[in-house]
N, C-alpha and C positions, 0 to 999 in steps of 0.2 A: 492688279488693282491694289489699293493701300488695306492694311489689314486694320482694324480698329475693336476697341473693346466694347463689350457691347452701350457701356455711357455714351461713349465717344458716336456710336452708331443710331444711339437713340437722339442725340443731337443732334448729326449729321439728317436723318430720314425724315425730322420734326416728329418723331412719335414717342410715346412712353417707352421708358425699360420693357416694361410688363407685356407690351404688343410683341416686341420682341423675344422676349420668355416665351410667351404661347407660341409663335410660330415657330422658335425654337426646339419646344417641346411637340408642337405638332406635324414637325419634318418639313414643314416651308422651308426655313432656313436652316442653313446647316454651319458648325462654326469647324477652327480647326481645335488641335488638342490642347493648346494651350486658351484656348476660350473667347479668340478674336474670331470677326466676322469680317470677310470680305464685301467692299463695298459691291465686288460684282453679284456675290448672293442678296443685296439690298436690292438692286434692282430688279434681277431675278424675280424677286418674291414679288415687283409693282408696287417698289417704294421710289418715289422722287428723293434726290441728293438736292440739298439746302447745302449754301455756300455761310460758314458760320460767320456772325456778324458779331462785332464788340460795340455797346453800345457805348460812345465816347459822351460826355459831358461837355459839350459845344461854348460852354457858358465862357467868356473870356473872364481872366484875374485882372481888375481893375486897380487893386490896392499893391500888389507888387511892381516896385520900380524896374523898370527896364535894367538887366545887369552891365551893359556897357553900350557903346555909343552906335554900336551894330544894329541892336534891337531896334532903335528907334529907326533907322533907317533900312528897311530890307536889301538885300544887294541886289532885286530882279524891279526894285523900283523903277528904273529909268526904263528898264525892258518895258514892263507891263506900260509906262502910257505912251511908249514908241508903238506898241503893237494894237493898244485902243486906237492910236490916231490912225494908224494906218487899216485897221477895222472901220474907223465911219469913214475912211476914204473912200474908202471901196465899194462901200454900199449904198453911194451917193449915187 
């Protein structure tokens, strides 16, 4: 399993540093000598593994011109309404 620091594990578990200090210090969990935790001692101990997520800014740039004549036109343009048409073909 991947070894992680304990930030890295207190993100990964969704719980505080601090949960993990205590169960650290209380022999739940055990780390290696250099201070990483093993994600198999997170489950061990009945912690669920959270797949970490970036929360991206969805918001499109209105005011910036397209930089060449690519943008404006996707290259899977013709794809995408080849495979809608043949999507409501099909489900007629």
């Amino acid at each position: 399993m991947a070894k992680l620091t304990i930030t890295e594990a207190a993100r990964v578990a969704g719980v505080a540093r601090s949960t993990l200090h205590r169960a650290i210090n209380a022999g739940r969990i055990s780390i290696d000598p250099e201070g990483h935790l093993d994600t198999a001692e997170l489950l061990r101990a009945g912690n669920t593994l959270h797949v970490a997520t970036q929360q991206v800014d969805a918001t499109p740039l209105h005011d910036a011109p397209p930089r060449n004549s690519s943008a404006q036109h996707p290259p899977f343009a013709l794809g995408r309404e080849a495979l809608q048409a043949a999507l409501s073909q099909s489900c007629i």
